[in-house]
C-alpha positions in Angstrom: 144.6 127.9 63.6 142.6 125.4 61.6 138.4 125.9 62.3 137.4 122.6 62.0 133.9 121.5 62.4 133.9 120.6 66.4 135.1 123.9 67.1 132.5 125.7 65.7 130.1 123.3 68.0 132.2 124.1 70.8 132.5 127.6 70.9 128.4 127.9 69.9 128.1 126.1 73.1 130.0 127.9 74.9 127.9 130.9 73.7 124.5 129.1 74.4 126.2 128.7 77.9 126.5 132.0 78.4 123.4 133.7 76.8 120.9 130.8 77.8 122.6 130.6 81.4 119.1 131.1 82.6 117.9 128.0 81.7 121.1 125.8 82.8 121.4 127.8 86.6 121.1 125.4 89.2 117.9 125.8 90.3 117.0 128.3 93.4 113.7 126.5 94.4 113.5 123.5 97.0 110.4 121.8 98.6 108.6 124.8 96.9 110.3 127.1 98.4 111.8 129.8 95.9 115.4 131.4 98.0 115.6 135.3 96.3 117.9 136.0 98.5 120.6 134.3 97.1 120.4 136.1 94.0 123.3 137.6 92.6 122.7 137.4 88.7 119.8 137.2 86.4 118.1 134.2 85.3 114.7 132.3 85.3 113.7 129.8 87.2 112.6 126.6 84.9 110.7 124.0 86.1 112.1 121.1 84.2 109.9 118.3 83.5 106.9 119.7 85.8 103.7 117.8 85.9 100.8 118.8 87.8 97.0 119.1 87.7 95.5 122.2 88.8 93.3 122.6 92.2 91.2 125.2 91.4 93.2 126.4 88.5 96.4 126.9 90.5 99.1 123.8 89.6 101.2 125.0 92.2 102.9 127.8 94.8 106.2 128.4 96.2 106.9 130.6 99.2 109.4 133.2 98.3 112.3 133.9 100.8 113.3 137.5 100.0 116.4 139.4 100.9 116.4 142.4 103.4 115.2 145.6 101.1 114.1 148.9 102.2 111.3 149.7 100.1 109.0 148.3 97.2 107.2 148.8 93.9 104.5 146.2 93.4 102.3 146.2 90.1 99.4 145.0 90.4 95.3 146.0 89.6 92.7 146.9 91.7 90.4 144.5 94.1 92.3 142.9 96.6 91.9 139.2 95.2 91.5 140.1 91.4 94.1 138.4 88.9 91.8 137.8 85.8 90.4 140.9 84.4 90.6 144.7 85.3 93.9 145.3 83.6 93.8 148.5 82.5 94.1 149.3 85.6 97.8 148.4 86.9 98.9 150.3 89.5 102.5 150.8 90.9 102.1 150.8 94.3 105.5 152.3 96.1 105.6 151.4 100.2 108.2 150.2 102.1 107.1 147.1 102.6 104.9 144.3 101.2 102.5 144.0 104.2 101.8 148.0 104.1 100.5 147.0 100.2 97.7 145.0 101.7 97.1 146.6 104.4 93.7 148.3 105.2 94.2 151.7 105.3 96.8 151.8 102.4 95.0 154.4 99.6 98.1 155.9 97.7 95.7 156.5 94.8 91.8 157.4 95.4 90.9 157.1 92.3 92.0 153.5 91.7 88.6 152.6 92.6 89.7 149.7 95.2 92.4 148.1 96.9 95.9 146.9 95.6 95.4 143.5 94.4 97.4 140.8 96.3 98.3 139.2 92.8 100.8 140.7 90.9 102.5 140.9 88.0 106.4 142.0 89.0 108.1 143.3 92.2 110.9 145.5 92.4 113.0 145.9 95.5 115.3 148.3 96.4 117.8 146.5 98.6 120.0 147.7 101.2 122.9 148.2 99.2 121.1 150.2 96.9 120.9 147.8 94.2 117.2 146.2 92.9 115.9 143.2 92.5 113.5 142.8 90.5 111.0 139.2 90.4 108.6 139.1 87.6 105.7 136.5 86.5 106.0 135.0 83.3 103.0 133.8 80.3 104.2 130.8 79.0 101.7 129.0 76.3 101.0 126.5 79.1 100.8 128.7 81.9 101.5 131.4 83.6 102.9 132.8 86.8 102.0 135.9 89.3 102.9 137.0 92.7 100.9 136.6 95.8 100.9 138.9 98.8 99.7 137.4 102.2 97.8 139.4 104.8 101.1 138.7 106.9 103.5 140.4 103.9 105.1 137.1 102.8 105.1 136.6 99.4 104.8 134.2 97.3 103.8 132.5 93.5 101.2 130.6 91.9 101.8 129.2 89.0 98.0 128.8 87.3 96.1 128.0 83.8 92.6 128.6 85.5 91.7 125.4 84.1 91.5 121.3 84.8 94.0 120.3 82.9 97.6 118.2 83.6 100.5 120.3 82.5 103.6 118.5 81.7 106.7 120.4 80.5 109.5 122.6 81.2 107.3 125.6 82.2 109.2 129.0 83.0 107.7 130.0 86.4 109.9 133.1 87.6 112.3 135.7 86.3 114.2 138.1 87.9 117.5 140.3 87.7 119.4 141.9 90.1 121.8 145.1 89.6 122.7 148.9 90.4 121.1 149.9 86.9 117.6 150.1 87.7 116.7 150.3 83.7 119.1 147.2 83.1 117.0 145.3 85.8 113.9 145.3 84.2 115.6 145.1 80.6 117.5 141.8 81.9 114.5 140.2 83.4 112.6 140.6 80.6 115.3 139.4 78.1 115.5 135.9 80.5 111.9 135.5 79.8 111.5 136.0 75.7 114.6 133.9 75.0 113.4 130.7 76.9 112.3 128.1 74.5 108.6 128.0 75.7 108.4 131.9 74.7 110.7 131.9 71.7 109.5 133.8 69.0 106.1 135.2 70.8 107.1 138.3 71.1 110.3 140.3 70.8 111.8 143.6 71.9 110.6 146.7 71.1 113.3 147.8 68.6 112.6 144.4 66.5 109.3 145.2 65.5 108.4 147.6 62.8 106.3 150.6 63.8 103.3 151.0 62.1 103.5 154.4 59.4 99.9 155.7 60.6 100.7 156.2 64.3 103.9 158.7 63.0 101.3 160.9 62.3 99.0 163.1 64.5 95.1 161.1 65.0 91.4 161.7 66.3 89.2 159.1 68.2 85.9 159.1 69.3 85.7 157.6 72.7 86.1 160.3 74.9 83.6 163.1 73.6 81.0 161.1 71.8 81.3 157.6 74.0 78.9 155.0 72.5 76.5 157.8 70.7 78.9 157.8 67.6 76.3 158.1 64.4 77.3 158.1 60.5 76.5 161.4 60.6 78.3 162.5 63.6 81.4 160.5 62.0 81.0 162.4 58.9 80.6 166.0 60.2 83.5 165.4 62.6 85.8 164.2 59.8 84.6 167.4 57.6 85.5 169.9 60.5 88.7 167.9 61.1 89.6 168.5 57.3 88.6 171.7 57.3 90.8 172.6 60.9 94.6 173.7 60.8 95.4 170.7 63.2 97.2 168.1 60.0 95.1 165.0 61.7 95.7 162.3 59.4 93.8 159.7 61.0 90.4 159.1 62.7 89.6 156.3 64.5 85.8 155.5 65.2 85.3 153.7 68.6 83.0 151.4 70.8 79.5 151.9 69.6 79.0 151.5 65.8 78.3 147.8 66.3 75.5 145.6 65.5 74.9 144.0 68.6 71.9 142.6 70.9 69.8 145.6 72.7 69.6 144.8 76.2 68.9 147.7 79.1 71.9 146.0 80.5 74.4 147.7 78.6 78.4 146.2 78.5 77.1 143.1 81.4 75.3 141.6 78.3 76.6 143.4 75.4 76.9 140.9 72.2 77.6 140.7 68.8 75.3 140.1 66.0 77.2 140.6 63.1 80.5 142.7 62.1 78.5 145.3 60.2 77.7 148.4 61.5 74.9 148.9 64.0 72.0 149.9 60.7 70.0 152.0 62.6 72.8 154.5 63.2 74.3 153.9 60.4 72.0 152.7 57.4 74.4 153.2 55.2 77.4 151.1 56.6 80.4 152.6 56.5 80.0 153.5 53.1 79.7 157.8 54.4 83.2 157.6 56.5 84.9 155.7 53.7 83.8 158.5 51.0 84.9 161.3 53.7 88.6 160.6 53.7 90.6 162.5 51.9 94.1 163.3 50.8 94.5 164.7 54.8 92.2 162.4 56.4 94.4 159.5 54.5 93.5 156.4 57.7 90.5 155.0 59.4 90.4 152.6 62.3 88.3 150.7 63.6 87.4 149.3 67.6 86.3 146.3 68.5 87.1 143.8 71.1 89.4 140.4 71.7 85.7 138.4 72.2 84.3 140.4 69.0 82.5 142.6 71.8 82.4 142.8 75.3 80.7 139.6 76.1 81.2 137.7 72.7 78.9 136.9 70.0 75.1 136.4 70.9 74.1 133.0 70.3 71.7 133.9 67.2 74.3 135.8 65.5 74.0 136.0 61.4 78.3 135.1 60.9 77.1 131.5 60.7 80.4 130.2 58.7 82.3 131.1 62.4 79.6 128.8 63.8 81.9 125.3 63.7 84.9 127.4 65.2 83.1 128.7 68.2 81.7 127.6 71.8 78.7 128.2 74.0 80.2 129.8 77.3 77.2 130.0 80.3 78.3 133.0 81.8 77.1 133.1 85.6 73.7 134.8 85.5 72.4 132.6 82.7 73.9 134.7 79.8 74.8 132.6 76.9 77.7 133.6 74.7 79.9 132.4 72.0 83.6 132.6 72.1 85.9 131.1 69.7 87.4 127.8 70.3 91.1 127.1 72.0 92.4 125.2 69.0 94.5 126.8 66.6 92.7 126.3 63.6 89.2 127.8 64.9 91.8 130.6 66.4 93.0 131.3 63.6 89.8 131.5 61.7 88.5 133.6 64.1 90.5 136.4 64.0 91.2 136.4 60.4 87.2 137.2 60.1 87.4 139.6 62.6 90.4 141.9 61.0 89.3 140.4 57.7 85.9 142.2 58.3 87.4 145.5 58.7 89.5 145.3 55.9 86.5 144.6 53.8 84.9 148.1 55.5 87.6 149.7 54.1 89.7 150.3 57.5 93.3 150.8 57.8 93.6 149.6 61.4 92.1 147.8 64.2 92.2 149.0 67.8 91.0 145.4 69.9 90.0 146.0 73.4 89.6 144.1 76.5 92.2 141.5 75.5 93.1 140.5 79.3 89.5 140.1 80.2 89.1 136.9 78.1 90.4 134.5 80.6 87.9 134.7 82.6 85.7 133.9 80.2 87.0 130.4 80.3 87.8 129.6 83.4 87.0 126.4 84.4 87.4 125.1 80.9 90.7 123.0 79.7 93.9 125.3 80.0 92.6 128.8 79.6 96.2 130.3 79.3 97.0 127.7 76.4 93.3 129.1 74.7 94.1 133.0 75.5 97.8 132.4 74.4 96.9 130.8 71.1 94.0 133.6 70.5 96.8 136.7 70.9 98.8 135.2 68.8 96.4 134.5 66.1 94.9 138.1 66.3 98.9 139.1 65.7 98.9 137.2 62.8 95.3 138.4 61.5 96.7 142.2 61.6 100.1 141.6 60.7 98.3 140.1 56.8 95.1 142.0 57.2 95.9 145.6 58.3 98.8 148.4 58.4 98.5 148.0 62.0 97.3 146.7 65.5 96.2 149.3 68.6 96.5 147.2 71.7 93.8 148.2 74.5 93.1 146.9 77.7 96.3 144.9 77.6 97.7 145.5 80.6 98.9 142.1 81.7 101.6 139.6 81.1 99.5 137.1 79.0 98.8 140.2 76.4 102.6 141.1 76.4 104.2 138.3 76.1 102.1 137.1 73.0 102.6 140.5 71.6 104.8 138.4 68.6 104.6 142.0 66.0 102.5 144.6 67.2 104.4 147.9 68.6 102.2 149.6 70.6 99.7 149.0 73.7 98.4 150.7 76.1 99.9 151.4 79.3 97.2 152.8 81.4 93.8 153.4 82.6 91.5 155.4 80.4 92.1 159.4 80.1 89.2 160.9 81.8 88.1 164.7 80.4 89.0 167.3 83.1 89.5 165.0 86.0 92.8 166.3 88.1 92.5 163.2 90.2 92.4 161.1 86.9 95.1 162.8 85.3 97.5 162.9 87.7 97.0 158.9 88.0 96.6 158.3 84.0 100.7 159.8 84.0 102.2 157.8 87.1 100.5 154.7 85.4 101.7 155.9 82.0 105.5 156.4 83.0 105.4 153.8 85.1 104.4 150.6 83.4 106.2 151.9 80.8 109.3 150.5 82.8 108.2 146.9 82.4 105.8 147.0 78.6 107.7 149.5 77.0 110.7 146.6 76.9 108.1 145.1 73.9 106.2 147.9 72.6 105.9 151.9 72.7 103.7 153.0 75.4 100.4 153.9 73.9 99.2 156.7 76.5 95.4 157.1 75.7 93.8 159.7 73.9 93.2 163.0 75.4 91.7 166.6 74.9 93.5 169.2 74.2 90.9 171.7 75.8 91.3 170.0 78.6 90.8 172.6 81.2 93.0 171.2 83.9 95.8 169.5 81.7 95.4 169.8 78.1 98.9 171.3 77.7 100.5 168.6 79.8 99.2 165.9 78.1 100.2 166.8 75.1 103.5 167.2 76.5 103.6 163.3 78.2 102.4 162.1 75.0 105.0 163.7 72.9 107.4 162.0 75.7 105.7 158.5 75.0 106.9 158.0 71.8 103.4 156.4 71.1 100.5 157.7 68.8 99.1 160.3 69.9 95.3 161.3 69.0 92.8 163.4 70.2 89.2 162.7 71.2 87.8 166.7 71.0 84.9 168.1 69.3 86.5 169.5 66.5 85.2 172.9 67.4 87.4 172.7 71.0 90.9 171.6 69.5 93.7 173.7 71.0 95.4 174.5 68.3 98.8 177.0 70.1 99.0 173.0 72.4 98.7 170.7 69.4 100.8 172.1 66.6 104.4 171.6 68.7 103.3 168.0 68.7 104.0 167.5 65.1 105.3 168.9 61.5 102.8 171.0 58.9 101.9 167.4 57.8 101.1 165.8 60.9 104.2 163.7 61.0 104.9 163.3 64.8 108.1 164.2 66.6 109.2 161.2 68.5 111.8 160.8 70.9 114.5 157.7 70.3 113.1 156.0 73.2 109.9 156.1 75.2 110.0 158.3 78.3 110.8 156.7 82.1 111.2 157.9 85.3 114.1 158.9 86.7 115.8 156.6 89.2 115.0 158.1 92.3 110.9 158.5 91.1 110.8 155.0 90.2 110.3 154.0 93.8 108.4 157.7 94.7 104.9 157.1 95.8 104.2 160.2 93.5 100.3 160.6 94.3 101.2 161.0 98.5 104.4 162.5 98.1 105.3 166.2 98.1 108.2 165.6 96.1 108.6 166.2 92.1 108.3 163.3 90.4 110.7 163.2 87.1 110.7 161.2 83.9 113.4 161.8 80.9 113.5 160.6 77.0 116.0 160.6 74.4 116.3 163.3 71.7 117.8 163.1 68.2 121.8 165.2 68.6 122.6 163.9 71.8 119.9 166.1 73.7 117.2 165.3 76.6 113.8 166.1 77.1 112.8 166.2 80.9 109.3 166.6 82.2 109.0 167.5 86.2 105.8 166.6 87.5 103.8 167.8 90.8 101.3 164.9 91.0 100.4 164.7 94.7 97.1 164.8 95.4 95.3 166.7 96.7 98.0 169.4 95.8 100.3 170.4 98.6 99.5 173.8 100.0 103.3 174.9 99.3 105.5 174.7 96.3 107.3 171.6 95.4 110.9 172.3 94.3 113.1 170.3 91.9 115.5 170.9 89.3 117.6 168.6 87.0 121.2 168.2 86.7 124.2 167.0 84.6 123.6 163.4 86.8 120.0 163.1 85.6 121.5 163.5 81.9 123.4 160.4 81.9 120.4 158.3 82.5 118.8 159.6 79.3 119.9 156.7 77.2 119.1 154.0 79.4 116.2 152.8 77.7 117.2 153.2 74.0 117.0 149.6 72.0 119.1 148.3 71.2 121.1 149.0 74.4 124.1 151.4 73.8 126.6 153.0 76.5 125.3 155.1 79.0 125.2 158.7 77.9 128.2 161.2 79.4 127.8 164.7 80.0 130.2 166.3 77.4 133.6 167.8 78.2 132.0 171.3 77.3 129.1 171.3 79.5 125.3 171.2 78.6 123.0 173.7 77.9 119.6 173.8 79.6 116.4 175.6 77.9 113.0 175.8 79.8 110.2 175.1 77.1 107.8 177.1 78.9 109.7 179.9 79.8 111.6 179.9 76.2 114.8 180.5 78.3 117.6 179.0 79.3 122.0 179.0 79.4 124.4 176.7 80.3 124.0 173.9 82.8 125.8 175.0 86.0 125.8 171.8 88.4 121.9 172.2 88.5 118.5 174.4 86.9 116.4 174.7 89.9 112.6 175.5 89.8 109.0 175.3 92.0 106.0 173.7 91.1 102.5 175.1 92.0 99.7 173.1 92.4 99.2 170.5 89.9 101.9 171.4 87.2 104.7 170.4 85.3 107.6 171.7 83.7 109.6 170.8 80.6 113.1 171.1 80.2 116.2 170.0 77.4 119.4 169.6 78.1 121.7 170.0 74.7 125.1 169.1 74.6 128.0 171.9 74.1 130.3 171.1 71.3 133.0 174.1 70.0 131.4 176.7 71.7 127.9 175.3 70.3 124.7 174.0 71.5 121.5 173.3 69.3 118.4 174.0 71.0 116.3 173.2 68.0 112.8 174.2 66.9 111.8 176.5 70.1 107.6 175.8 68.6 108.0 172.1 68.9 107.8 169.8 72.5 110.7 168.1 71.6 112.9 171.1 69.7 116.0 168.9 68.8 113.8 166.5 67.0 113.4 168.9 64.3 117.1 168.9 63.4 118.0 167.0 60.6 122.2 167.3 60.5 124.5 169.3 62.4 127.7 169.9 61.3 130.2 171.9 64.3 133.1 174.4 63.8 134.7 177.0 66.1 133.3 180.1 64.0 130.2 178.0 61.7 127.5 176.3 62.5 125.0 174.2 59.6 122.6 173.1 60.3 119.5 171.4 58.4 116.1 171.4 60.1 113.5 168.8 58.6 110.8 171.9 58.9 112.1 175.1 59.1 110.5 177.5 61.8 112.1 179.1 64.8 115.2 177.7 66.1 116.8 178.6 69.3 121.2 178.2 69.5 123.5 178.6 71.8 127.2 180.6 71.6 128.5 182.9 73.8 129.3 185.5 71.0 126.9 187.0 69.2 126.1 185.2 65.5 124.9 186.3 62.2 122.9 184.3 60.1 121.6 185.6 56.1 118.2 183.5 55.9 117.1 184.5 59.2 114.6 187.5 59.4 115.3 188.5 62.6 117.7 187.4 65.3 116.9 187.8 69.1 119.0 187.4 72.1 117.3 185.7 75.1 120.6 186.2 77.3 123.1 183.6 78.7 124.3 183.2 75.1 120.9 181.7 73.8 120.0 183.3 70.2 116.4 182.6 68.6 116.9 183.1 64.5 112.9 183.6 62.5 113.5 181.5 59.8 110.6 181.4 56.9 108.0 178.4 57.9 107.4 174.9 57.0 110.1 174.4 54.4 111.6 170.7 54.0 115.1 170.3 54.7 115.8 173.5 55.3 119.6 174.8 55.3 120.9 177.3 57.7 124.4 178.5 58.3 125.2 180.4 61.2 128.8 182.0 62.1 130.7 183.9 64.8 130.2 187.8 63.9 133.8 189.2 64.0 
């Protein structure tokens, strides 16, 4: 068959038909109305040549006709009427329907601090044939779209800029995907979105970005011990104990208050910048101390600061006076003055290369920006405040892509911040980590595991930092951040690090043992209203080997009176790999079974239909499942979170087993004969055929061959 030149432009056509279908679908809204019920594929709703001038920053809203469904997740923040700022505090608010979500006395989570917001971010249905639907907003550089419940539960969707001005275009208003695959739902929504040509190139999946080489390795931030009382000298000492502990911390990360801002007894409300230097009463001598207290171990600093340069911008007698032609006066209600940078790409741009450029200069590796979502607000009213936030995100991308090794997302919790999130990894997918807090905590890892569904299609879900000495849950979150995937830092005084809860985190050298994809719920907890329910709620990641690391959580609060049983099963295996990018087949259970091992119990045996187990109080418990191949299974390194991490290679044979381990330690196997090994010191039987060999610590690459005793 001769390929000929009109061929070629046929069959790409025919592709662009298929893979761009979501732009060419005829469309599902009339007279405003948008029909969901008729979905049976996903797509995005386009609004081809839309023109409209917004009423009070809203260009326009379409009712929403939904199908029958028998319950709902809705993410949204906190204050019933809030859409502009607050996002670091997204909820996912399970009820059955919508009008129970804005209902008075709906409280799933007493620590949110308020009511569900009205205006959200995505719904997911589950219908009455057990499949989802899932409708989500979408950021476009012109505007941007979010979901609106009524009083009377009908929903509905504004498309808004906050601003005055016309918008003409083809503006993406709606995405959605419907399906049995609950993972594949939100994957396929999100692909619809990304691929349109008004998003093209603003951000990308999470497997298409390169992740940054300091967050592999094991951190420290200040925040949560010293808050805004960080000092040169408290920076210093801190980084002197750190090098002097066990714990192979290879980065520290100095947080909100080093900065040389206005003093005003009104704190954050009024907080602005003066310059990008260090505040020189606390530290008189820059950063010139913390640069000269890294070491060969302490090898990365970061830096904080926020998406306005500080909470409420730059005071207007700031000394950066080159920035002063790419900036603009905002009145702030109250009478507070502040300078922002201007919408157009060039002050943008100029912006934010001062703003990473300044911490390059410092001597800092990284930048951690803050409060990115809250910056709309802050022009509201003004032209097209989506255009101006959209064009900002993408120039801080930029900025940190040339300027730094890497960009720590904060406060970001929102699909304007996502869907500009063109090369940076990570963000943060929940509220702030609160220091020995149950109520807090056991929000912080619904939030975590949750959002993680919907942001951890573009990045790796940054969990916070925490403390290991936390008294109610220092163990378990190390454990969920280990799951995450993310960095993972502590905010102790050096004095209180946990060293038995932080060392299976991580290799002698701090490197960090991260699962193939970030952790998610299970199915059947995706939907659980975790907080009020006495019911287990159950999140999974992907190991290296074909294993699985579950965590079972008890998370309802307060903590039922009685145990909460649970187990996990050959079924809750096959949806470990649902979230790996890019998407492969589903994961079978192997022909030969799967072994289960019980992390905190260090025992386990071979998977018979189910491993059953109570939770007391609030608690968790982590599991593997390994696969069985000729009469193996490879547990891994038993002092590591996730043991099959630490397996380099494994090579399988009816009598002989090799193995390589990255770091040799202990390392648990499974055969039902007994085995013999020569570099072990000393072999120990746990029963159901699980072996633990002592094998000499912390040596790279490590080789062990293991046989079948005769």
């Amino acid at each position: 068959m001769q390929i000929t030149f009109k061929t070629i432009l046929i069959l790409l056509l025919m592709a662009c038909s298929i893979d761009c279908h979501s732009q060419t679908n005829q469309t599902k809204i009339k007279n405003n109305i948008f029909d969901a019920s008729s979905i049976s594929q996903n797509s995005i709703e386009i609004l081809n040549g839309f023109s409209a001038t917004p009423n009070k920053g809203v260009l326009n809203t379409y009712t929403v006709i939904l199908p029958e469904y028998e319950s709902v997740v809705y993410i949204s923040t906190i204050g019933r009427d809030k859409i502009l700022d607050g996002m670091n505090r997204v909820f996912s608010w399970a009820a059955k329907d919508l009008k129970t979500i804005v209902s008075q006395d709906f409280k799933p989570d007493s620590k949110a601090g308020g009511d569900p917001s009205r205006n959200g971010l995505l719904a997911l249905f589950k219908l009455k044939n057990n499949e989802y639907l899932l409708l989500q907003g979408v950021a476009s550089p012109k505007a941007m779209s979010y979901l609106v419940i009524a009083d009377d539960g009908k929903l509905s969707i504004d498309l808004a800029t906050f601003g005055v001005d016309t918008v003409s275009g083809d503006i993406p208003l709606i995405t959605y995907a419907r399906g049995a695959n609950v993972y594949e739902v939100f994957q396929q929504a999100w692909k619809n979105a990304i691929n349109t040509k008004a998003l093209k190139g603003r951000t990308a999946m999470r497997h298409e970005k390169e992740y940054p080489e300091i967050f592999k390795y094991l951190g420290w931030c200040s925040w949560e011990q010293y808050r805004t009382k960080v000092t040169s000298d408290l920076m210093v000492d801190a980084m002197q104990k750190i090098e002097k502990s066990p714990l192979p911390i290879r980065w520290v990360l100095i947080d909100n208050g080093h900065e040389h801002t206005y003093k005003s007894a009104e704190g954050m409300n009024s907080s602005r910048l003066l310059s990008f230097k260090a505040n020189p009463e606390t530290f008189p001598q820059g950063f010139k101390p913390m640069m000269e207290a890294k070491t060969s171990k302490i090898k990365w600093t970061g830096i904080w600061h926020t998406m306005n340069a500080h909470w409420q911008g730059f005071h207007p007698e700031h000394e950066v006076r080159e920035l002063d032609p790419y900036m603009v006066k905002i009145s702030k209600n109250g009478g507070l003055d502040v300078l922002m940078p201007k919408g157009d790409s060039v002050s943008s741009k100029m912006f934010y290369n001062t703003l990473i450029g300044s911490a390059k200069k410092e001597g800092f590796d990284f930048v951690k920006i803050d409060n990115q979502n809250r910056q709309l607000a802050f022009y509201q009213g003004m032209s097209n405040p989506v255009e101006i936030v959209s064009q900002h995100a993408q120039s801080l991308e930029c900025a940190a892509l040339e300027l730094s090794d890497g960009l720590m997302n904060c406060f970001c919790l929102d699909l304007l911040s996502l869907m500009n999130t063109k090369y940076s990894a990570t963000s943060r997918v929940s509220v702030d980590y609160l220091l020995n807090n149950e109520a807090k905590a056991k929000s912080h890892l619904l939030q975590s595991y949750q959002n993680t569904l919907w942001m951890g299609q573009a990045v790796w879900p940054d969990h916070d930092m925490f403390h290991s000495s936390d008294k109610f849950c220092g163990r378990m979150m190390a454990v969920s951040k280990a799951m995450s995937g993310a960095p993972i830092y502590l905010s102790d005084a050096p004095v209180d690090f946990q060293d038995k809860l932080v060392l299976p985190l991580c290799y002698s050298d701090g490197e960090l043992l991260r699962p193939l994809a970030p952790a998610i719920p299970l199915p059947e907890s995706v939907m659980l209203s975790a907080l009020t329910s006495p019911q287990a709620y159950r999140v999974v990641a992907p190991l290296q080997h074909g294993a699985a690391a579950f965590v079972a959580y008890n998370l309802m609060h307060p903590s039922p009176t009685g145990n909460v049983t649970s187990a996990f099963t050959t079924k809750d295996y096959e949806a470990a790999g649902e979230f790996i990018q890019p998407k492969a087949e589903s994961w079978k259970a192997p022909k030969e079974g799967l072994v289960y091992y019980d992390w905190y119990e260090q025992k386990g045996g071979k998977l018979e239909n189910e491993y059953k187990f109570d939770l007391i109080g609030f608690s968790d418990k982590l599991i593997q499942l390994s696969p069985i191949k000729k009469g193996w299974s490879v547990i891994g390194n038993s002092n590591k979170y996730l043991s099959a991490n630490a397996i380099k290679s494994i090579e399988y044979s009816n009598k002989k087993l090799k193995i390589v381990m990255i770091e040799s330690g202990e390392l648990v196997v499974y055969n039902p004969s007994p085995i013999s090994c020569s570099v072990a010191q000393k072999i120990d039987y746990l029963g159901n055929g699980l072996w633990k060999l002592y094998l000499p610590e912390a040596q790279k690459n490590f080789e062990v061959l293991i046989t079948v005793k005769n």
